[in-house]
N, C-alpha and C positions, 0 to 999 in steps of 0.2 A: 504494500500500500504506500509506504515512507517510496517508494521508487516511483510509482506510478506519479505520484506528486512533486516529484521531481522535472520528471519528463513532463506534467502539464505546466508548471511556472516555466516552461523554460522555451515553449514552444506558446508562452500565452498569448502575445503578441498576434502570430500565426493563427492561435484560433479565434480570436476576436476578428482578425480579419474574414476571414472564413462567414462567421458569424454577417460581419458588417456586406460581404457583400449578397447570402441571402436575403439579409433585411431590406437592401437596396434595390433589388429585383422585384420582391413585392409591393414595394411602394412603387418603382415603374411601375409595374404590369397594374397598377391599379389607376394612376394619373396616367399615363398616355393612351390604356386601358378606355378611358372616359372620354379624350380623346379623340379616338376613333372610331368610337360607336356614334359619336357624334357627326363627324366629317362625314362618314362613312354611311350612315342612315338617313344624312343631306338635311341634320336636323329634325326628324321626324322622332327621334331615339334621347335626342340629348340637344344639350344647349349653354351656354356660357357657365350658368350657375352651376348645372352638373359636372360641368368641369372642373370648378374650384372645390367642389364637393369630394370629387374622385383624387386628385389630389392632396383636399386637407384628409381625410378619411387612410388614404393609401401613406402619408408621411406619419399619421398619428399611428395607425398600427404598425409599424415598423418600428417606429421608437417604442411602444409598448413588448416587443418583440425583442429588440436590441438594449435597450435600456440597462434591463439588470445583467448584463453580460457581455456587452461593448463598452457600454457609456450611451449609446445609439449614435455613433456616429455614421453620420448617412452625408454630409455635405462639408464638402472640402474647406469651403469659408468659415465654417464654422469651427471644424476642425482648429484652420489656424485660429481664429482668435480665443480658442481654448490655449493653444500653443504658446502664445502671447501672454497670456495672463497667468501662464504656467501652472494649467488646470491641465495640461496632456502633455507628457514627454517628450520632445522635440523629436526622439529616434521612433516612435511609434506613429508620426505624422506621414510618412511617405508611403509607409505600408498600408494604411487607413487609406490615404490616398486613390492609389491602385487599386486597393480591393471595393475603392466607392466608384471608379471610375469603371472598372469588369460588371460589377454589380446594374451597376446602368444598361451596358452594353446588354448584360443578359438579361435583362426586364425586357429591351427592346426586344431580342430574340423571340421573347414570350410572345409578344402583344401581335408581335408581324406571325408568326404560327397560328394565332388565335384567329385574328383577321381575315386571315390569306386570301381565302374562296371571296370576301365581300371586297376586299381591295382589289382584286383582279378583275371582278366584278365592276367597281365602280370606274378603274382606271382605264378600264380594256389592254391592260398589261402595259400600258404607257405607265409610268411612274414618274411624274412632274412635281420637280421642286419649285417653282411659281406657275402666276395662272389659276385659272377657275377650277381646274382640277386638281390641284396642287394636294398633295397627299405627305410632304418631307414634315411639315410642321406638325403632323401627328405626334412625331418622334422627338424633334427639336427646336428650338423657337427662332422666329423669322420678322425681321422690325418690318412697323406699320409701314406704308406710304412717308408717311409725312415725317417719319425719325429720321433725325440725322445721326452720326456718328458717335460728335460728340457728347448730343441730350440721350443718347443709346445708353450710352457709359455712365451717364451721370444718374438714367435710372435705375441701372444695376447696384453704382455705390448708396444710392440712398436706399431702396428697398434692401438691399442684405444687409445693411447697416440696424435697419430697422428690427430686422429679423432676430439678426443677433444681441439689441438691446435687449429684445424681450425676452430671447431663450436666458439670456443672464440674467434678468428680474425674477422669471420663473423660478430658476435652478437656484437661488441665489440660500444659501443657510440666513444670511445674514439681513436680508432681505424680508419683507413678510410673504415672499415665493408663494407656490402654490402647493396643497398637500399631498402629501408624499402619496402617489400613484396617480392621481391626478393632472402630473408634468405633462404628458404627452395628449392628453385631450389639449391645455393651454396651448404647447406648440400648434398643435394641429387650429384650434380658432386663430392665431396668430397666420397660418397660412392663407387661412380663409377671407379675413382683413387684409390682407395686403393682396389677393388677388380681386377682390371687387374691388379696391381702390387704387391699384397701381397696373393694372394689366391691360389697361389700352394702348402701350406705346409697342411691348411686344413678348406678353405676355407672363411676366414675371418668372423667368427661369430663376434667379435666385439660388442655383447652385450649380458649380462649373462640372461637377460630374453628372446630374442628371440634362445635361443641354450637350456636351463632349460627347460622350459614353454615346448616346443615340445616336449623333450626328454622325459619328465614325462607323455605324452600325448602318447608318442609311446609303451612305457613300462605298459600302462593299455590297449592299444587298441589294439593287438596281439603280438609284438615285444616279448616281456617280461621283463627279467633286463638282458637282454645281452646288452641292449642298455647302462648301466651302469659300464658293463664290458670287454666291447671292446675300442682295442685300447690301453691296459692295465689302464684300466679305466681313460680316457682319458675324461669322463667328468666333472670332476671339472675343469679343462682347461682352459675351453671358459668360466667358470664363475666368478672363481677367476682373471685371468687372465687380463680379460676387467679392471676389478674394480680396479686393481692396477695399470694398464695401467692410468685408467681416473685421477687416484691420481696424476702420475708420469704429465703428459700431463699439471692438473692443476697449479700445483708447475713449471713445466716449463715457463708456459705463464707470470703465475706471477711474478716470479724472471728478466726473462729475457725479460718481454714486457709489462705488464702492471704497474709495480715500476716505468719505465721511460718514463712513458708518461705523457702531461700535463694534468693538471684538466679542465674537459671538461667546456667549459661557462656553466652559467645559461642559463635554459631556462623557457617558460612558464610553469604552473604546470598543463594545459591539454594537456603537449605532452605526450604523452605515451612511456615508455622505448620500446626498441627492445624487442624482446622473447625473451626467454630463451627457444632457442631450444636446442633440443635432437636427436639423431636418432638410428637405425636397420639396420640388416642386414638378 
């Protein structure tokens, strides 16, 4: 037994990942999942709201999921600014990483097997990343008409910034947070606020593995690399974008809420911290 427990601290890293990227897959196959039922039934099936629904629903059970055995790490921004605030090891960020960004890739696998027969269907086997038939944004996001580059970026940093004030007000001990098992409903209404409110410019990806992960996923599965160069390639966006958001968000919390708060009491040492959650879009 003393061996067995040896070999699990030692490979734990590894299986958190493991962990983190089936958590990640189900939260895809659940938000791009909604998605496509949508696109795909030409609205008859679904509609903006059930979109954010499938989404907040698909990141709250993941983190329910992940939570007490990750941290529920599911989005790379967040990640760092755990990183930053040195709420997660610096050497177990790259691995989280990866295994958020496979995690992605395979949701999408999911959702494109799930679909197949209505997307062929719908597309007559044309697979168009713009246009009236445009099928790529199921998978990954694509700015409005009217965004430019710039206000692109700028609503990446403020919506993940957002995101991330709250997931640290939630989680926070010190904080009057949210109770303990309750963290991941709050995240998930935190998704749901920031996609009625922020998703008209292009659609609030909000994590660079859930918007990467697919895009790469659509780019080998017929798309091609138009999906890389639409929008005047508008995919580094949602990637960079989140990740400085999460920096920007962390540096806020801390400067202006957790420097002034008091030092939480002692407690006994088999209480367990909150998570360290994360979420998707």
């Amino acid at each position: 037994a003393e061996q067995h427990c040896v070999i699990f601290q030692n490979n734990e890293a590894f299986l958190a990942a493991l962990f983190v990227f089936l958590f990640l897959s189900v939260s895809q196959l659940f938000g791009c999942g909604s998605v496509a039922q949508t696109v795909l039934s030409k609205g008859a099936l679904g509609e903006p709201l059930t979109i954010h629904v499938g989404f907040t629903l698909g990141v709250m059970m993941a983190v329910y999921m992940a939570g007490g055995v990750s941290g529920g790490h599911v989005n790379p921004a967040v990640s760092l600014a755990m990183v930053i605030l040195g709420k997660l090891p610096l050497k177990k960020f790259p691995v989280y990483v990866a295994a958020q960004f496979l995690g992605a890739f395979a949701g999408s696998c999911a959702v494109f097997g799930l679909y197949y027969d209505a997307l062929m269907d719908y597309t007559s086997g044309d697979l168009a990343v713009t246009g009236e038939n445009a099928t790529a944004n199921i998978f990954a996001s694509y700015p409005a008409k009217h965004l430019s580059v710039l206000n692109g970026f700028v609503d990446q940093v403020i919506a993940t910034g957002a995101l991330v004030l709250c997931i640290l007000a939630i989680t926070d001990r010190k904080n009057i947070g949210a109770p303990k098992g309750m963290e991941p409903l709050c995240i998930g209404l935190t998704i749901m606020a920031i996609g009625v409110s922020m998703g008209l410019n292009c659609g609030y990806p909000i994590n660079p593995a859930r918007d990467l992960g697919p895009r790469l996923f659509t780019a080998v599965a017929g798309w091609g690399m138009e999906v890389f160069r639409a929008g005047g390639c508008w995919w580094w966006i949602p990637v960079a974008g989140p990740m400085v958001g999460g920096a920007v968000g962390a540096g806020i919390y801390f400067l202006f809420i957790d420097l002034h708060q008091p030092e939480p009491q002692k407690q006994d040492n088999n209480v367990q911290d909150k998570y360290e959650i994360i979420t998707m879009t």
